[in-house]
Backbone as a printed PyTorch tensor [residue, N CA C, xyz], in Angstrom:
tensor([[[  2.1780,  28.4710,  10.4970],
         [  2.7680,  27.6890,   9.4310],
         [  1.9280,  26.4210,   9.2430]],

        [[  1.0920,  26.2200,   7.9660],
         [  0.8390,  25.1240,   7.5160],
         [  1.7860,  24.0510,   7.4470]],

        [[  0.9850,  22.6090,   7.3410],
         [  1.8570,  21.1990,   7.4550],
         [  1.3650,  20.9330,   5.9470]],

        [[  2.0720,  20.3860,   5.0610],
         [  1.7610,  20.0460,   3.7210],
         [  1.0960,  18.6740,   3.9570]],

        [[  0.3730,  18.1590,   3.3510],
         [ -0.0230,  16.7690,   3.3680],
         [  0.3100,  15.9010,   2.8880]],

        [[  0.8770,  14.4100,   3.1650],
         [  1.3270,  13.6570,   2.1980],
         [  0.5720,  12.3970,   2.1390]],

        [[  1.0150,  11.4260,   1.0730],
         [  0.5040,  10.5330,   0.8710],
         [  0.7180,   9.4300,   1.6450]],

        [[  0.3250,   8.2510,   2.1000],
         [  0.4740,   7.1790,   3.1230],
         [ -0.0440,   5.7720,   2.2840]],

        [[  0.5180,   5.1620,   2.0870],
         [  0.2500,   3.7910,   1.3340],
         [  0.3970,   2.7760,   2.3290]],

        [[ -0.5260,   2.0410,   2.5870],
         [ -0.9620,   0.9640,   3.5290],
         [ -1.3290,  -0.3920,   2.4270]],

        [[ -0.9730,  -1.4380,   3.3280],
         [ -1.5180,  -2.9670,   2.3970],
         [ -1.4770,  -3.3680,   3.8670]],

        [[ -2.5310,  -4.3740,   4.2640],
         [ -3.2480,  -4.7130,   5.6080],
         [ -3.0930,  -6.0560,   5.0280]],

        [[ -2.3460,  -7.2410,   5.6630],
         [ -2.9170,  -8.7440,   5.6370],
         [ -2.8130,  -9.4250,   6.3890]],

        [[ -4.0090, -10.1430,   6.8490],
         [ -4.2320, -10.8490,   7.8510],
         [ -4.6560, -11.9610,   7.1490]],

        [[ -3.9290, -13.3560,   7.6810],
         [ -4.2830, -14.7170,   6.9250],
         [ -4.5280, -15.8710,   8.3760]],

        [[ -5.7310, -16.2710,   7.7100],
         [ -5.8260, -17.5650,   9.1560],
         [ -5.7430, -19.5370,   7.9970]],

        [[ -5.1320, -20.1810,   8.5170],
         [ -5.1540, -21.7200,   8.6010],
         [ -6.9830, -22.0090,   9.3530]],

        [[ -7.7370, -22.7230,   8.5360],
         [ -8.8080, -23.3000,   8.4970],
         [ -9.1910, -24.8060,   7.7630]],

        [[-10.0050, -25.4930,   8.7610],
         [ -9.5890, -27.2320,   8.2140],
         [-10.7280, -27.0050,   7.0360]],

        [[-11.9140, -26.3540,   6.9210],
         [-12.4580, -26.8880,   6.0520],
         [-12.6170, -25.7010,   5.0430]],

        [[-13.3510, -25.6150,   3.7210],
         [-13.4080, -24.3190,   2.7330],
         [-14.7960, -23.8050,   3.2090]],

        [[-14.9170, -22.9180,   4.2630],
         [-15.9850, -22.3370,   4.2440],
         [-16.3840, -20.8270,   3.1600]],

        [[-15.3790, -20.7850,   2.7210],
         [-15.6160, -19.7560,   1.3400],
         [-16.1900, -20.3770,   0.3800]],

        [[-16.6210, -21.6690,   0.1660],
         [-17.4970, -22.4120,  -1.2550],
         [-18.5310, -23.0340,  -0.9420]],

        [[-18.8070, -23.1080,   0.4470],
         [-20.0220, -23.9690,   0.9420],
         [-21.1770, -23.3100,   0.4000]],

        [[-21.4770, -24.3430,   0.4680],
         [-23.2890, -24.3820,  -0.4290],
         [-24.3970, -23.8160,   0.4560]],

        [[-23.6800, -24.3840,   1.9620],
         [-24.9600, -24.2360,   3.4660],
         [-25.5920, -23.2690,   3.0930]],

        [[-27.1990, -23.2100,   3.1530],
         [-27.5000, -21.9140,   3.3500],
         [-27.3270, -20.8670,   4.3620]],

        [[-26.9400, -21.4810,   5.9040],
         [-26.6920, -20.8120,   6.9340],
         [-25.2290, -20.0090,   6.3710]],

        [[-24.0950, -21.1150,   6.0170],
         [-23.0580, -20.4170,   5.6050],
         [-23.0780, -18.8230,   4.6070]],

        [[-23.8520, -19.5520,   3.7490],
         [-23.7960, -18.4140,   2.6930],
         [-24.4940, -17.0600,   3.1710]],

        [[-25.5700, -16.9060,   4.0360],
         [-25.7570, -15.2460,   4.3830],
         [-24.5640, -14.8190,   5.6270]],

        [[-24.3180, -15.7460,   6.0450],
         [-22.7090, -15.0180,   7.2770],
         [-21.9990, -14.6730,   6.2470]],

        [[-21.6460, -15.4070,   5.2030],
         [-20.2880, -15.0830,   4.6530],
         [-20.6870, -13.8230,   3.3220]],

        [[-21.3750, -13.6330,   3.2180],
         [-22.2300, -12.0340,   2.4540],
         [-21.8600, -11.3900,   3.4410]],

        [[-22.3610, -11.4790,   4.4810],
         [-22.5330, -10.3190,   5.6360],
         [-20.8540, -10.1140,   5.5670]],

        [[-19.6750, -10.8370,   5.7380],
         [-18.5120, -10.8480,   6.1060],
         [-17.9360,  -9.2970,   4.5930]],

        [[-18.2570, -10.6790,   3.5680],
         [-17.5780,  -9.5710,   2.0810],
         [-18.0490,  -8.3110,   2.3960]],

        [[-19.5760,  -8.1700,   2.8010],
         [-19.9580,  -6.6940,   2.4950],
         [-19.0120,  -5.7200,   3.7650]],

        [[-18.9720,  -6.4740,   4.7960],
         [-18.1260,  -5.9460,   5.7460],
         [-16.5260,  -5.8150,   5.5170]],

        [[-16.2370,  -6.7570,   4.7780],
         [-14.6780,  -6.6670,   4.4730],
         [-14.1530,  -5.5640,   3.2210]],

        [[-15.4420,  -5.3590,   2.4630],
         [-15.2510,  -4.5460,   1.0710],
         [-15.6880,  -2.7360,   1.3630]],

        [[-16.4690,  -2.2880,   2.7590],
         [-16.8730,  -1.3720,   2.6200],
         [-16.5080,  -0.9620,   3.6610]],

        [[-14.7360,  -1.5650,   4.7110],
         [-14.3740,  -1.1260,   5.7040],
         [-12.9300,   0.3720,   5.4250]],

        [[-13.0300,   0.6120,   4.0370],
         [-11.8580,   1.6050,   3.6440],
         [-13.4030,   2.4100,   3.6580]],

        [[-13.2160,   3.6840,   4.4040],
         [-14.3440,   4.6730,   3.6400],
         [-13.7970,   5.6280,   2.4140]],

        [[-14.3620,   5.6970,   1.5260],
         [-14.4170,   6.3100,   0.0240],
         [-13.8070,   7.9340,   0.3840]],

        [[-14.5650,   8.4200,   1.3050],
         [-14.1370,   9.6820,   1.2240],
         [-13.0240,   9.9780,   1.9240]],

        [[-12.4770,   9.2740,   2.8860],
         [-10.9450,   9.2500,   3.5090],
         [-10.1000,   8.5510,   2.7830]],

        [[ -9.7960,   8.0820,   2.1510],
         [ -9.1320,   6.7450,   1.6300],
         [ -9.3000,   6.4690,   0.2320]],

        [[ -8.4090,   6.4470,  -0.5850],
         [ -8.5060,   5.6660,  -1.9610],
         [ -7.8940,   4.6670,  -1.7210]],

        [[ -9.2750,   3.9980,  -2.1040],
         [ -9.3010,   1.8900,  -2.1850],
         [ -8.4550,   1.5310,  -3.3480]],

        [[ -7.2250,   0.7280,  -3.6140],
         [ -6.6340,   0.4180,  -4.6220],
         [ -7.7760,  -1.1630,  -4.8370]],

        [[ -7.4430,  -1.9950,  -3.8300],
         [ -7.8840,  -2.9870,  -4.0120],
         [ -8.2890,  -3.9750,  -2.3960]],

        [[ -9.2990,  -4.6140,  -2.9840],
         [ -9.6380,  -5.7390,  -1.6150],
         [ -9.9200,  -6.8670,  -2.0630]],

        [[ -9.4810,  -8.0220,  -0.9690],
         [ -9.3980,  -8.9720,  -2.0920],
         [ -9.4640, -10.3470,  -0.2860]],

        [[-10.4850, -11.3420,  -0.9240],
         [-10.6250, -12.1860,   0.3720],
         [-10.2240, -13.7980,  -0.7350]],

        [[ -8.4880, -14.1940,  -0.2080],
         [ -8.4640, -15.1520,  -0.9930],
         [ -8.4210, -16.7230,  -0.0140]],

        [[ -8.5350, -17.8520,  -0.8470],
         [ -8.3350, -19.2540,  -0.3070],
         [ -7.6360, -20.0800,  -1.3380]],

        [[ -6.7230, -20.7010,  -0.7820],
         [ -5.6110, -21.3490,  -0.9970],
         [ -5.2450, -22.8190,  -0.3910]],

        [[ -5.8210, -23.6270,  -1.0890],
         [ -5.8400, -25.0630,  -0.0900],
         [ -4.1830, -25.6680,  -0.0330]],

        [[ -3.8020, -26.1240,   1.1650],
         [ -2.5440, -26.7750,   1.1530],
         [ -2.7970, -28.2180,   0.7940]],

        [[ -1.2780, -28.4520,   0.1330],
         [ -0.9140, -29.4210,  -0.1420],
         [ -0.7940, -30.8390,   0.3180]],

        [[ -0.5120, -30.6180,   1.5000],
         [  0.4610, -31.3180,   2.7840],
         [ -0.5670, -32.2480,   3.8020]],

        [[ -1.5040, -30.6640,   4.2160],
         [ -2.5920, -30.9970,   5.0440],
         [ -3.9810, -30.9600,   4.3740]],

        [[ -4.0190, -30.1230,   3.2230],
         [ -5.4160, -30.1330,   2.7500],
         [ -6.5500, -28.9330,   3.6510]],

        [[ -5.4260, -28.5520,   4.4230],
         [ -6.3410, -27.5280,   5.1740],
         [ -6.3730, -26.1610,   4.2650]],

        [[ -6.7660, -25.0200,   4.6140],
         [ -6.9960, -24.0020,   3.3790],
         [ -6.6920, -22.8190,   4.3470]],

        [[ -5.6060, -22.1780,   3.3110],
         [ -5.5060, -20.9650,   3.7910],
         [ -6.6470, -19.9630,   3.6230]],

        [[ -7.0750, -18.6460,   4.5690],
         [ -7.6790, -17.6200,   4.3860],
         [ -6.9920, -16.4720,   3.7760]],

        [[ -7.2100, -15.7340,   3.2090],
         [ -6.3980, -14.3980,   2.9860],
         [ -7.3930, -13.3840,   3.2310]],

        [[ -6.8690, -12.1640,   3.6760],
         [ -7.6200, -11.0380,   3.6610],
         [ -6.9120, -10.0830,   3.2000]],

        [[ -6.9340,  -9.1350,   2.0930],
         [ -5.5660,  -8.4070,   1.7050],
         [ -6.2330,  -7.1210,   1.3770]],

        [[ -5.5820,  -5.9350,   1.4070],
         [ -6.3340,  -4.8180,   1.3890],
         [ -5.4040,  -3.4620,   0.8120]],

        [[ -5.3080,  -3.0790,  -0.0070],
         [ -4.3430,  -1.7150,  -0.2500],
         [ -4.9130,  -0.1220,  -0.8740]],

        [[ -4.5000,   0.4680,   0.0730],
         [ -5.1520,   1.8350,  -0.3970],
         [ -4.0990,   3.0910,   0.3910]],

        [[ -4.6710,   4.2010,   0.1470],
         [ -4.0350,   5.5010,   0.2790],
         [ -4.2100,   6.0580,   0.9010]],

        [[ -3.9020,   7.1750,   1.7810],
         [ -4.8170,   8.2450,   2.4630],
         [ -3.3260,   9.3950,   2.7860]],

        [[ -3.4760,  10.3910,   2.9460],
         [ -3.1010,  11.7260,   2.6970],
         [ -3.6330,  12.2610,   4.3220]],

        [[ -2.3780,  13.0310,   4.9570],
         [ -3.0050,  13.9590,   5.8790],
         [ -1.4690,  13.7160,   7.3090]],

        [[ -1.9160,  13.8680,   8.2140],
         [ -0.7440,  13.9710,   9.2630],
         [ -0.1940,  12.0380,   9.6870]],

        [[  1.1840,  12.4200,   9.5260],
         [  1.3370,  10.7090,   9.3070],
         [  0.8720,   9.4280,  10.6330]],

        [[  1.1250,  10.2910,  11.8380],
         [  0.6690,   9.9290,  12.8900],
         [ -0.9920,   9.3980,  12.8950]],

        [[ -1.8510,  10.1620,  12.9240],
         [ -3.1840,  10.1780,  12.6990],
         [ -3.3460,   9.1760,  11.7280]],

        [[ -2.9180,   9.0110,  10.2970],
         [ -3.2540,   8.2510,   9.3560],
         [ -2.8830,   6.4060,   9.6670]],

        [[ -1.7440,   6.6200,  10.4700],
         [ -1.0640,   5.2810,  10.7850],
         [ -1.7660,   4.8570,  11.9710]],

        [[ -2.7270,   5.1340,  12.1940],
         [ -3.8060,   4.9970,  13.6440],
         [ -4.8710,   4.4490,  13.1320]],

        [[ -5.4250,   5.1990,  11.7840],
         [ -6.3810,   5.1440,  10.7320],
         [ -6.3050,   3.7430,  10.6920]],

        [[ -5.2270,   3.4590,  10.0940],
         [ -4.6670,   2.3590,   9.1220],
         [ -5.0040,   0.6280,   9.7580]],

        [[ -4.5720,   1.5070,  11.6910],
         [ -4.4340,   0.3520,  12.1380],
         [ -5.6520,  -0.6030,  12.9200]],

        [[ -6.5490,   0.5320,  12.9770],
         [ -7.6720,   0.8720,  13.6120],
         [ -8.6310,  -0.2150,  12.3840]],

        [[ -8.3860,   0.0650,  11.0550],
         [ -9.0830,  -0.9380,   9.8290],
         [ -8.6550,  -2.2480,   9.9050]],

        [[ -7.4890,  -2.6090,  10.5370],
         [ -6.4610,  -3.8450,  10.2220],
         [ -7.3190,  -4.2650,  11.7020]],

        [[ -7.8920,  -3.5400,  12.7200],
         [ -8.2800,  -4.4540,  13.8640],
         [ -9.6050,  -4.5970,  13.5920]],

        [[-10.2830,  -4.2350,  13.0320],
         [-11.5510,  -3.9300,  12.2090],
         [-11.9500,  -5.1960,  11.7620]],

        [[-11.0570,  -5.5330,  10.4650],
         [-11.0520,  -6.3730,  10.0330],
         [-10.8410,  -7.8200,  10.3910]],

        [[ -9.8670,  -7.6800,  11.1230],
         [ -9.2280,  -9.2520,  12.2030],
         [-10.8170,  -9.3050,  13.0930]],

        [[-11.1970,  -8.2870,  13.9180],
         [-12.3690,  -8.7280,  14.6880],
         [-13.3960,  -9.1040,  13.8030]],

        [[-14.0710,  -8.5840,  12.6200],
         [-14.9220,  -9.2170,  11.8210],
         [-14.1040, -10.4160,  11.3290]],

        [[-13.3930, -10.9710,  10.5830],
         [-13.0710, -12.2270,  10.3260],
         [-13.1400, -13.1090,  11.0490]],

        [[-12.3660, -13.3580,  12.2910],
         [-12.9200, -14.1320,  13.7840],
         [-13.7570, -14.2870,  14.0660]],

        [[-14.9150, -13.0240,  14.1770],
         [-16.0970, -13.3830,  14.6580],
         [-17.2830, -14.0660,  13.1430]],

        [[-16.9140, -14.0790,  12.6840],
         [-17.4240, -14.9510,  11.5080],
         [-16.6360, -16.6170,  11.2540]],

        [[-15.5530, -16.5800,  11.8140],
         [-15.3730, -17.9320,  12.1120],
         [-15.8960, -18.6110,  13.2250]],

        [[-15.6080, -17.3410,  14.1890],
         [-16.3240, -18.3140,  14.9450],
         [-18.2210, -18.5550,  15.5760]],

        [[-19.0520, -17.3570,  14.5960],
         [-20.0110, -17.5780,  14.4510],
         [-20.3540, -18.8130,  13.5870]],

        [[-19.6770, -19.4730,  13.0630],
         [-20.1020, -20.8480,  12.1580],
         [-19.1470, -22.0670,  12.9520]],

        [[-18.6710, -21.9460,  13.5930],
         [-18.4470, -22.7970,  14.5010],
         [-17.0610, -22.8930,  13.7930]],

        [[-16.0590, -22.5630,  13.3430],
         [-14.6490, -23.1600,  12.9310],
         [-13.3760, -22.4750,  13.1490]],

        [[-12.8150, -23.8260,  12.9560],
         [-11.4390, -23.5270,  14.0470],
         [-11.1650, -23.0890,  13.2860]],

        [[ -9.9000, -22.5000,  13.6590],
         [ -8.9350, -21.1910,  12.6140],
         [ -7.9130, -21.4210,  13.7450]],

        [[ -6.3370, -20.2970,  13.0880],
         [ -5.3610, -20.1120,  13.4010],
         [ -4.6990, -19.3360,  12.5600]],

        [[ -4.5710, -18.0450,  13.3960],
         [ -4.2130, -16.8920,  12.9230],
         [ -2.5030, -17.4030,  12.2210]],

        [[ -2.0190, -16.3970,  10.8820],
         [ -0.8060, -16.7860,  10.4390],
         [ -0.0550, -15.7360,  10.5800]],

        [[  1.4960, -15.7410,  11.0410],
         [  2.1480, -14.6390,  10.6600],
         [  2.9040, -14.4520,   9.1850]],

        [[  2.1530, -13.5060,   8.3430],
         [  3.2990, -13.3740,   7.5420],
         [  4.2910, -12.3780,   6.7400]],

        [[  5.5180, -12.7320,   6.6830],
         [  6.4330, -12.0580,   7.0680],
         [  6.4570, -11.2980,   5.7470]],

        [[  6.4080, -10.0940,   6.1110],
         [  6.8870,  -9.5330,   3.8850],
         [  8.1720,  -9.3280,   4.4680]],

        [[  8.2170,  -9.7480,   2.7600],
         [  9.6420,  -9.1870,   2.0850],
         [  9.7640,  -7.8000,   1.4060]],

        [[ 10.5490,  -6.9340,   1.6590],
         [ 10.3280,  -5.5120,   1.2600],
         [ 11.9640,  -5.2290,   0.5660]]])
């Protein structure tokens, strides 16, 4: 007996608190890490497992403190045994957290990971 396949919809976000905007810096050192980061953050869904809805690396300066949020947000699809896929899923979400970190902290800056809570 075959298992039918179904669909699996994932959205991955991981957001860190950072004091300064290293997403607009001019540095030239900054600017090839943070290429290296997008190309890594945009080509971590593979095409042929996965339909990419969207990826998206946002910044959001606060009010209060002036410090700037990070966003990393990610939504796509994948089809197949739900177990396996939710491994997939999670396996990209640690993927991603280890490349983001290590790009903060290859440029030397503090961060602080955020929890946040959806509403569903």
């Amino acid at each position: 007996m075959s298992r039918k396949e179904e669909n699996y919809y994932y959205k991955i976000i991981l957001s860190y608190e950072i004091s300064s905007n290293v997403l607009d810096s001019q540095d030239p050192n900054l600017i090839g890490a943070r290429e290296i980061l997008y190309s890594t953050l945009r080509d971590l869904i593979p095409e042929d497992k996965y339909e990419k809805f969207s990826v998206k690396l946002l910044l959001h300066q606060l009010r209060d403190t002036y410090n700037y949020i990070v966003t990393y947000e990610v939504f796509f699809r994948s089809s197949g045994m739900p177990m396996k896929e939710y491994v997939g899923a999670e396996e990209i979400k640690n993927t991603a957290k280890r490349e983001i970190e290590n790009f903060f902290d290859s440029i030397d800056c503090e961060y602080k990971q955020l929890n946040i809570q959806p509403l569903l």
